[in-house]
N, C-alpha and C positions, 0 to 999 in steps of 0.2 A: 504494500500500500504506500503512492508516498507521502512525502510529509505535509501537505498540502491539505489531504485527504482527511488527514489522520487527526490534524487542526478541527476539520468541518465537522468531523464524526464527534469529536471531544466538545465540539460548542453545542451541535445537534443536546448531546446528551445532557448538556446544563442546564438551555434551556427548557426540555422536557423534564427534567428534576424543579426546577426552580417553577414549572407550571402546575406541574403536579401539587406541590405547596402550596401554592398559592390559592389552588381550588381547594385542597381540604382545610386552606382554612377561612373558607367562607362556610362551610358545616354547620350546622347547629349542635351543641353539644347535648347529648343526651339526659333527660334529669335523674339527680345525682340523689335526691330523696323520696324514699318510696315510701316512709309514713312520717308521720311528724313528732317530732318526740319534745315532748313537754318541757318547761323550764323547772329547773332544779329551787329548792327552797333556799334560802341562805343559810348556811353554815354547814353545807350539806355537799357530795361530790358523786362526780360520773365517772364510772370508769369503762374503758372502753374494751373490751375483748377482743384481737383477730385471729382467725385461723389461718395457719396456712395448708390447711389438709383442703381437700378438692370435697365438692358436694358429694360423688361418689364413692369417693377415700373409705377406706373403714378406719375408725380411730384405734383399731387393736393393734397392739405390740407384738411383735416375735417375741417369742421366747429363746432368749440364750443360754 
């Protein structure tokens, strides 16, 4: 290929990178809460739990 080519090919691909962006981010973001959780009382705390096992995950251990 020569180097001319090779130039066109590496701009081609930038700006379909840079278009691509540019489209997801006019996206609407999806909402982020699915019920509403209440305000806490004063003097009083939240704590937050996360899992990282997967919905289908079993949470049992091997045994060693």
């Amino acid at each position: 290929m020569a180097k001319g080519a090779a130039v066109q090919v590496r701009r081609f691909r930038g700006a379909a990178v840079a278009l691509l962006l540019a489209v997801a981010n006019c996206a609407q973001l999806p909402p982020t809460s699915a019920v509403v959780v209440p305000p806490i009382s004063s003097g009083a705390a939240r704590i937050w739990f996360y899992r990282d096992y997967e919905p289908y995950e079993t949470l049992a251990r091997p045994l060693c």
